[in-house]
C-alpha positions in Angstrom: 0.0 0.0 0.0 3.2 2.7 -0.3 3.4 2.5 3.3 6.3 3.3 5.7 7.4 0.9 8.8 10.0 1.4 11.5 10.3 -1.8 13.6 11.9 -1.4 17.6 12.8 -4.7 18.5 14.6 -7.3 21.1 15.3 -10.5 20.1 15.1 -10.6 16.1 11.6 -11.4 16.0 11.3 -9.3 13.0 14.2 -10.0 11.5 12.9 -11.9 8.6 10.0 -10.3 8.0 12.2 -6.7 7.4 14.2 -8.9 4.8 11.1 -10.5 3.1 10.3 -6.6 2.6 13.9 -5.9 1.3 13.9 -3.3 4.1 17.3 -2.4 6.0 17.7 -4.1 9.6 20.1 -2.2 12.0 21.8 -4.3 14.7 22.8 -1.9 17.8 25.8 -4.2 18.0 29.7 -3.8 19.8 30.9 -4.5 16.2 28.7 -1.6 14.2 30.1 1.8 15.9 26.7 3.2 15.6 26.6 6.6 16.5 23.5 8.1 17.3 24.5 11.7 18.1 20.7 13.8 18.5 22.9 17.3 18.0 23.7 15.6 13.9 20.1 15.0 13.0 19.1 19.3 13.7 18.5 21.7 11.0 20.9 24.6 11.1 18.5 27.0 9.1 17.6 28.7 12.1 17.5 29.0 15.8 14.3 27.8 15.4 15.2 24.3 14.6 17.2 23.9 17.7 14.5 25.9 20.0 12.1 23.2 18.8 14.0 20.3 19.6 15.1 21.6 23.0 12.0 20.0 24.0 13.0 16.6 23.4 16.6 17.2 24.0 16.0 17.7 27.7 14.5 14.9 28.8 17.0 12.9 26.8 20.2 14.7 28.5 18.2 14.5 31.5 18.5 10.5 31.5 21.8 10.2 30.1 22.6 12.0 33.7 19.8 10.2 35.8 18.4 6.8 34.2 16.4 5.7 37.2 15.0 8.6 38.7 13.5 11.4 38.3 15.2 15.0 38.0 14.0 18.0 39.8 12.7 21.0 37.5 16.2 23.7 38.7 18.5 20.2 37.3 16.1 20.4 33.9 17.0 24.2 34.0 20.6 24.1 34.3 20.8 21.3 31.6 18.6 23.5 29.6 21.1 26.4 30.1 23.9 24.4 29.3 22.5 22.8 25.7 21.2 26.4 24.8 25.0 27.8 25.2 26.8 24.5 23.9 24.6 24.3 21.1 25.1 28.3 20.1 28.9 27.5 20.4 29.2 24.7 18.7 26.0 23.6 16.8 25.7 20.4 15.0 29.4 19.2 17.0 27.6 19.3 20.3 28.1 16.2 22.0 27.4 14.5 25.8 31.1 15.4 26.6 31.1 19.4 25.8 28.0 19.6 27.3 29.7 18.1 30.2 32.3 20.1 30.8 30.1 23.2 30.7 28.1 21.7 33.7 31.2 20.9 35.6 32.9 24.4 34.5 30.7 27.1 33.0 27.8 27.6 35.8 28.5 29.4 39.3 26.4 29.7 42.2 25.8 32.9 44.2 29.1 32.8 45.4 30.7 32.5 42.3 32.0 29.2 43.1 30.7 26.3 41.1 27.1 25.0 41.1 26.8 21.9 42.9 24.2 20.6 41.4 25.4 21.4 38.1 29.1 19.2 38.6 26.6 16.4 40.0 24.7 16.0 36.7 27.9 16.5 34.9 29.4 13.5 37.2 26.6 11.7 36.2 26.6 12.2 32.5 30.4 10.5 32.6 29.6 7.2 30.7 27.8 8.5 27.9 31.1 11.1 27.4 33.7 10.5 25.0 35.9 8.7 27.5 32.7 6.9 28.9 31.4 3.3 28.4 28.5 4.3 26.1 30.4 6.9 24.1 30.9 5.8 20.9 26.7 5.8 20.6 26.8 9.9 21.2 30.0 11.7 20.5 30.6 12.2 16.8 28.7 12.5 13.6 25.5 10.4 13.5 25.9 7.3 10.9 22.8 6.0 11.4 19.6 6.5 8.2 16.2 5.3 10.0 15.4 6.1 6.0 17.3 4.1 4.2 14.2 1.9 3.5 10.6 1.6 3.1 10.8 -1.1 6.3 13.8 -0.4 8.7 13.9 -2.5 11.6 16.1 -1.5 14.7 17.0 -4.1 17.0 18.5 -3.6 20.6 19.0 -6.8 22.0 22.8 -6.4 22.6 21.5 -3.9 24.7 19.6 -5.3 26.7 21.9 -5.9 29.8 22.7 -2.1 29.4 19.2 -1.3 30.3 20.2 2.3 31.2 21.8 3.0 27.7 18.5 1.0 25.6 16.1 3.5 27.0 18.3 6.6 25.8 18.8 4.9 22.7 15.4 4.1 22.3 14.1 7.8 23.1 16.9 9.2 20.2 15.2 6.6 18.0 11.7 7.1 18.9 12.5 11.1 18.4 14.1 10.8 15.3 11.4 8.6 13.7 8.7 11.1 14.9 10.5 13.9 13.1 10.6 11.6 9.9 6.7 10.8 10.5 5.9 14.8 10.5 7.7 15.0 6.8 4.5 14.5 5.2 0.4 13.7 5.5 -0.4 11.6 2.4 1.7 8.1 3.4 0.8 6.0 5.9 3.2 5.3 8.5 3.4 3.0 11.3 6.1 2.8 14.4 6.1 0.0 16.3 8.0 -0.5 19.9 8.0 -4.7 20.6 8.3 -5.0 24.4 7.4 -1.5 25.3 7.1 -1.4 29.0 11.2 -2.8 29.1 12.0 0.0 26.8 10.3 3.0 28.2 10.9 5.0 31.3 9.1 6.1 34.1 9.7 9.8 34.3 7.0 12.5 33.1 9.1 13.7 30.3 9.0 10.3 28.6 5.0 9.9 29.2 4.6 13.6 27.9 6.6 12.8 24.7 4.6 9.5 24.4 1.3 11.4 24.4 2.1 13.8 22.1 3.8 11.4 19.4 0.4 9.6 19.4 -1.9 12.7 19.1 0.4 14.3 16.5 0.9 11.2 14.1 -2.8 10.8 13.6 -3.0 14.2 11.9 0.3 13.2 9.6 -1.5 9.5 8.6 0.8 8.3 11.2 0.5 5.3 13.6 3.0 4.6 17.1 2.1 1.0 18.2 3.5 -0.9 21.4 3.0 -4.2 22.1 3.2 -6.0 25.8 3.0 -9.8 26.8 0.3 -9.1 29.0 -2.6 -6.0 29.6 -0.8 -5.3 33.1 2.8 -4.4 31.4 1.1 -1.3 29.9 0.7 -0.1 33.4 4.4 -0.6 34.4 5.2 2.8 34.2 4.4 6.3 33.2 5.2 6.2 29.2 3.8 2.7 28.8 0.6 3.9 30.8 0.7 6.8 28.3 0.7 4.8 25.1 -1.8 2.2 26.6 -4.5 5.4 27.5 -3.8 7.0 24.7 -4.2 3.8 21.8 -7.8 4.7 19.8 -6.9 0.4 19.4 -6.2 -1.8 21.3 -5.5 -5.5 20.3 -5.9 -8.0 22.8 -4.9 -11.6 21.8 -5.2 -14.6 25.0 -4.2 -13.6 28.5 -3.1 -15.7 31.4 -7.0 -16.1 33.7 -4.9 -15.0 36.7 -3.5 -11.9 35.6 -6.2 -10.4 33.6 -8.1 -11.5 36.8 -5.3 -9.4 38.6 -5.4 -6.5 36.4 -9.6 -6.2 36.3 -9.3 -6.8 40.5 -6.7 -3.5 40.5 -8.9 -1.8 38.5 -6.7 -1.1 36.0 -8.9 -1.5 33.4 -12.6 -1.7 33.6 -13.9 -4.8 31.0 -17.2 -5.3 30.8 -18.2 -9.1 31.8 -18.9 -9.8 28.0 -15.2 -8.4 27.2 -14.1 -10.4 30.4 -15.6 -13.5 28.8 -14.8 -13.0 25.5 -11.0 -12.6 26.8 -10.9 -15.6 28.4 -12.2 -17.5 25.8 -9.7 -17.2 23.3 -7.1 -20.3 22.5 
């Protein structure tokens, strides 16, 4: 039908399926030296470009320097202050790393010494740096085309037991794809996130950008679709609860008696007996 697909996987399961399409299938692999650098992928036409992405930028910075928990709105601020003054000095070359050293350096407190907070997050940010374990995925040119085919699949199982770096990789990826999706109205589009809940955070910023990508790919023939092994993953945490709330579908195929029992007794969802029965009748 002309369409588009982007494929977020663990485990392969799509693997054959992206080559029966002739699509391109990108392994985030120890071998490939992907680089996914965020700062590569913004137009340089305009401030505007960069003022627009500062929204997503954020929240990605944000958990590069805290993966499991949640930053306070001044730590937002003095990242924002820092990728508004990195970026204006060094544009498309801004990386993790020179953002880093403009926490730890650049920003003073009231007593002109400098900010604690500030040389915190820039401690934190350390293994996505240059020098730092995850590097290689953020400093440097992005080599990476998410449109280099009709069907592109994107698999991140040799990241799984980097569970920290998979959910920063999967918010570039998710970010980049929406930009793509926004390109036009007339082709139908479709991302889809295998194993959400594992992949998505639990902070705000991730649920907010969740939200939004499904609301504003309707209106660009655009589709973001996650799928869970069971209804009570999409209640794991904030983004998956997003995505879940926010699905004009939802597709159920057969549950285990116990949990759906579980999730209707939590009332996390409210089934009418006729959906309850028609659940639990399915082989």
């Amino acid at each position: 039908i002309g369409a588009r697909a982007w494929v977020i996987d663990v485990g392969r399961s799509y693997k054959n399926l992206v080559g029966m399409q002739n699509g391109a299938f990108i392994e985030f692999t120890p071998e490939t030296k992907m680089c996914i650098n965020p700062f590569t992928w913004i137009g340089t036409d305009s401030d505007l470009d960069f003022k627009a992405e500062i929204r997503i930028l954020k929240p990605m910075i944000g958990r590069m320097a805290s993966p499991n928990a949640p930053l306070t709105e001044f730590q937002y601020a003095l990242i924002q202050k820092a990728l508004t003054d990195v970026w204006a000095d060094y544009g498309n070359d801004t990386d993790p790393t020179k953002i880093q050293a403009y926490l730890k350096e650049k920003i003073k407190d009231e007593r002109g010494n400098v900010e604690r907070q500030a040389y915190e997050l820039a401690f934190q940010l350390q293994p996505f740096t240059k020098d730092g374990q995850f590097g290689h995925f953020f400093n440097g040119k992005a080599n990476i085309d998410i449109d280099a085919s009709e069907m592109v699949g994107l698999e991140l199982e040799e990241l799984k037991n980097a569970p920290e770096l998979r959910r920063v990789v999967l918010f570039v990826l998710t970010s980049r794809i929406a930009h793509s999706m926004y390109l036009s109205r007339d082709q139908p589009k479709i991302c889809l996130i295998d194993e959400a809940w594992q992949l998505l955070g639990s902070d705000p910023e991730t649920a907010d950008f969740i939200e939004e990508g499904y609301r504003r790919a309707r209106k660009y023939n655009g589709i973001f679709a996650v799928g869970t092994q069971g209804i009570e993953d999409a209640f794991k945490n904030d983004a998956s609860k997003a995505a879940y709330t926010n699905a004009d579908w939802k597709l159920f195929l057969r549950q285990d008696p116990k949990s759906l029992e579980s999730t209707i007794s939590k009332g996390l969802v409210d089934f009418s007996p006729a959906i309850k029965r028609q659940l639990l009748s399915l082989r």
